[in-house]
C-alpha positions as CSV (number, residue, x, y, z in Angstrom):
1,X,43.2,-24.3,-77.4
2,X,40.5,-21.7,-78.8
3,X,40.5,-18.3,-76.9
4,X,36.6,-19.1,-75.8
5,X,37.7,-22.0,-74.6
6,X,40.7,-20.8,-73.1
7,X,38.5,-17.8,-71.1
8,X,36.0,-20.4,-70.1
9,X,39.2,-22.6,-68.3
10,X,39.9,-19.0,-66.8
11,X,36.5,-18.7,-65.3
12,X,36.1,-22.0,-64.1
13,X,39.5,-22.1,-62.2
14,X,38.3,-18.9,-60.9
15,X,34.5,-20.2,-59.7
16,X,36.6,-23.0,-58.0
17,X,39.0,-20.7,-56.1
18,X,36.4,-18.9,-54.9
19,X,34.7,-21.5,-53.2
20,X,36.6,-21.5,-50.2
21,X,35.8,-17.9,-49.5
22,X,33.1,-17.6,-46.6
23,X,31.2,-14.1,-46.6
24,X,27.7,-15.9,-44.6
25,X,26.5,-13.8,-42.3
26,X,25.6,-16.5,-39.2
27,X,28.8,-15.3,-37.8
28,X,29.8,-11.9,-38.7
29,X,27.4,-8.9,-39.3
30,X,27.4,-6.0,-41.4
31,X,27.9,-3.2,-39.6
32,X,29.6,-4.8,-36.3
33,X,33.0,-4.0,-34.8
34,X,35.2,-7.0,-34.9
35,X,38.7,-7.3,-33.1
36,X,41.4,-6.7,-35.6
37,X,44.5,-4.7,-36.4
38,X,46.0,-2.1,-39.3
39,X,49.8,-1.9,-40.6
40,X,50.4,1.6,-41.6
41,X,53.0,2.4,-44.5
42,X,55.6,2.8,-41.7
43,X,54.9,-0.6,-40.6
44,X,53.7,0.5,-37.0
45,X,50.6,-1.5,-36.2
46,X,47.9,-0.8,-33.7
47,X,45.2,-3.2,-32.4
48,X,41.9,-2.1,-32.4
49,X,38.4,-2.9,-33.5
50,X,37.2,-3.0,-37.3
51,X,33.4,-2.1,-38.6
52,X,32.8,-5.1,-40.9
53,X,31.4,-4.3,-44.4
54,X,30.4,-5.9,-47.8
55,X,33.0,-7.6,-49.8
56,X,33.8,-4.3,-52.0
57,X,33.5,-1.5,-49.9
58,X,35.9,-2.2,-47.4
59,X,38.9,-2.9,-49.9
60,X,38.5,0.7,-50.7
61,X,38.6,1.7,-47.1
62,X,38.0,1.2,-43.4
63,X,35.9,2.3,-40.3
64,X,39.1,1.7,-37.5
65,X,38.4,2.1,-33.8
66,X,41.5,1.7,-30.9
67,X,38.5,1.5,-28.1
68,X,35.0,-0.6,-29.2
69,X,33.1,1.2,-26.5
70,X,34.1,5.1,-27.3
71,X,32.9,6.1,-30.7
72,X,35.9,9.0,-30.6
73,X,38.3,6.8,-30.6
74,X,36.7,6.0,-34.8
75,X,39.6,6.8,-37.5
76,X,38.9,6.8,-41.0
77,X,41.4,5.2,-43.4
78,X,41.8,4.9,-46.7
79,X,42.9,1.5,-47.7
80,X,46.4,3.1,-49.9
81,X,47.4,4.7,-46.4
82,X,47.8,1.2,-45.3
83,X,49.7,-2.0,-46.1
84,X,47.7,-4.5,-44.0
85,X,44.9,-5.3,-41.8
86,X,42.9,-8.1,-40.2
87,X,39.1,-8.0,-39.3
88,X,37.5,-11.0,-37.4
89,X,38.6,-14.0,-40.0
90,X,39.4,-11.7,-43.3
91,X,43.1,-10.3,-43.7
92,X,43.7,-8.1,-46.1
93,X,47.3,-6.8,-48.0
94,X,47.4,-3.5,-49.4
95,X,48.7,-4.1,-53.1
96,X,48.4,-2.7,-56.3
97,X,45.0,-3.7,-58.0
98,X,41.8,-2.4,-58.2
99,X,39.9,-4.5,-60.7
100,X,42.3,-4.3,-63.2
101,X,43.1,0.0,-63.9
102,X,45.9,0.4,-66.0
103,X,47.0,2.8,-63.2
104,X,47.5,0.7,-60.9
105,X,46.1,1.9,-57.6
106,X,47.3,0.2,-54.0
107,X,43.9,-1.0,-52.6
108,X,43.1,-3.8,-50.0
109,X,42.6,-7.5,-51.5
110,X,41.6,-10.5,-49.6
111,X,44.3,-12.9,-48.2
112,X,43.4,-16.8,-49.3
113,X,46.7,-17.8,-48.9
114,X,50.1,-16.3,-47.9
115,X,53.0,-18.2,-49.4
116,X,56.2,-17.4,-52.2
117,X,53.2,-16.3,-54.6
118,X,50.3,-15.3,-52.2
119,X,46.7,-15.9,-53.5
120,X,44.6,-13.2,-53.4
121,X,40.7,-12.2,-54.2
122,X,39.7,-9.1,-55.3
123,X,35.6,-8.2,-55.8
124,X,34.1,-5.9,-58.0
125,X,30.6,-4.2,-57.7
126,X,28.3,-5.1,-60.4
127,X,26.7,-2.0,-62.4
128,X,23.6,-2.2,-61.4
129,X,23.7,-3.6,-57.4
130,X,21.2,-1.4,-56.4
131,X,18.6,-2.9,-58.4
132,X,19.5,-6.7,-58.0
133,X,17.5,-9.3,-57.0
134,X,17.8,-12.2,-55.3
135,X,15.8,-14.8,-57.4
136,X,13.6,-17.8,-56.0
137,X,16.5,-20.3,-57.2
138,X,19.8,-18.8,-56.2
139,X,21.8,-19.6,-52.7
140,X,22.7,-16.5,-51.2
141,X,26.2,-16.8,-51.7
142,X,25.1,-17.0,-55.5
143,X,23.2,-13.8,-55.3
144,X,26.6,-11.8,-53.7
145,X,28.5,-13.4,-56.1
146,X,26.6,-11.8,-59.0
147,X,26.9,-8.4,-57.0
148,X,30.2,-8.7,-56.2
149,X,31.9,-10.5,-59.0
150,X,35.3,-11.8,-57.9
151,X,38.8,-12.2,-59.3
152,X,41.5,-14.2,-58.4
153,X,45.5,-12.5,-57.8
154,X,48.6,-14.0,-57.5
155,X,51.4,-11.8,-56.4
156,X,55.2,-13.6,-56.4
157,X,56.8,-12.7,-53.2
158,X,59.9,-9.5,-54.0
159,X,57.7,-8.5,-57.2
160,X,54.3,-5.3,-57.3
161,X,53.2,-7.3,-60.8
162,X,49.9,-8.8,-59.9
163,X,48.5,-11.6,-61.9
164,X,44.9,-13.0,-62.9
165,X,43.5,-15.8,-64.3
166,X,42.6,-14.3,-67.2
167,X,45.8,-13.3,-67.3
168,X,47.5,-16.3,-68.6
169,X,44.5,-17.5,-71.1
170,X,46.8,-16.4,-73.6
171,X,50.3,-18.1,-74.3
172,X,50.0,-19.9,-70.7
173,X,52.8,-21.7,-72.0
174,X,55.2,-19.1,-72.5
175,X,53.8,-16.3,-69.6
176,X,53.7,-19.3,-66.7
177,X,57.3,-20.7,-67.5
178,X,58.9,-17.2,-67.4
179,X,57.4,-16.0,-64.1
180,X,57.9,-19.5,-62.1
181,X,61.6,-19.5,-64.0
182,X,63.8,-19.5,-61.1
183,X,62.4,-22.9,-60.3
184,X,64.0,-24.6,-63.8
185,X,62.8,-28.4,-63.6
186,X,59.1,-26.8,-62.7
187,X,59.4,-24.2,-65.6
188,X,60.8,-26.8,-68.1
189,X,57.5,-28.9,-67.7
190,X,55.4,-26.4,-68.3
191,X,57.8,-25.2,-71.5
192,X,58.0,-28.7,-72.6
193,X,54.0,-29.5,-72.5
194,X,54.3,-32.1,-70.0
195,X,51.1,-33.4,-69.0
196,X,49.4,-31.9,-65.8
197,X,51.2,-28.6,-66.4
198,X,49.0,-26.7,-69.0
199,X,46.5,-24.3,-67.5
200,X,43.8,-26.1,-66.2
201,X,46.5,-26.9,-64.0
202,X,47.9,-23.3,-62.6
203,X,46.6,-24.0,-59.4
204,X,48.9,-27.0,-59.1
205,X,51.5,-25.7,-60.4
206,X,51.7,-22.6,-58.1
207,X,51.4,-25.4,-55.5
208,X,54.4,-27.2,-56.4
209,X,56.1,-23.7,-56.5
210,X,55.6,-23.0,-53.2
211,X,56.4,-26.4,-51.7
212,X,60.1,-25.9,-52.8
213,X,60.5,-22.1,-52.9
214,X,62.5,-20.7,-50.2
215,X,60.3,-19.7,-47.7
């Protein structure tokens, strides 16, 4: 398969993914306090109330308050100072991507689902969002989604290597049958080209990996 065509597979399966992913704002409001929790890096958590923000900012940190009522009670926190936390319906692990830096940084990422390789959603911030518009066609959930392009993660439980998508677009073959390897029959497909198991497929795939990992 041609790299274009390859990358466009990548974006597709991402557009898909991120379809389950409700950011609407009938329900929650920028700017509220929502009942949630944080996890700090020595595991103690605290319940508490969390501001809710746009989709970027609050991976990059957190407005955390133990009492709704008594703005003293507000504690800023970094999102690398922590290794988990829940606001209203969004959870979020502290892991080790930012949108891709070769350095790695631990930053909050969006939960979509927690299994032997957990799903994740990170979202960028477009260059210029300041200036964008929302045009006479779009949904809004079209408009944030040109502000705050998304990627999809998967982390393998035991393991800080995140991957992407885009990730595999090159040599799926050989990239997806050594990560999943300690599941041989699924790994073997994959190697051996079977039909269903080639990229367009991934999310299938990391399905079946998860229904017969040990949990």
């Amino acid at each position: 398969m041609k790299l274009k065509s390859l990358m466009f597979s990548a974006f597709m399966l991402t557009t898909f993914f991120m379809m389950a992913q409700d950011w609407s704002t009938d329900v929650y409001k920028y700017g509220e306090l929502y009942p949630g929790y944080i996890i700090d890096a020595g595991g103690t958590k605290t319940e508490g109330f969390i501001k809710y923000d746009d989709r970027y900012s609050m991976q990059k940190d957190i407005l955390f308050y133990t009492d709704k009522a008594d703005k003293k009670s507000k504690t800023k926190y970094k999102t690398d100072d922590l290794t988990e936390f829940k606001v209203a319906d969004k959870l979020y692990h502290c892991i080790h991507y930012s949108g891709g830096l070769f350095s790695k940084p631990i930053n909050a990422n969006l939960v979509v689902k927690v299994d032997c390789i957990t799903e994740y959603v990170w979202y960028d911030r477009a260059e210029d969002y300041m200036t964008m518009r929302k045009t006479a066609s779009e949904t809004n959930e079209e408009f944030y989604a040109r502000m705050y392009p998304p990627t999809t993660l998967f982390l393998k439980a035991g393991e800080e290597d995140v991957k992407t998508i885009s990730g595999f677009a090159l040599k799926f073959t050989e990239k997806m049958s050594e990560w999943i390897a300690d599941n041989a029959e699924l790994a073997e497909k994959i190697s051996s080209k079977e039909k269903g198991y080639g990229m367009l497929h991934l999310l299938d795939i990391i399905e079946q990996y998860n229904e017969s990992c040990e949990k």
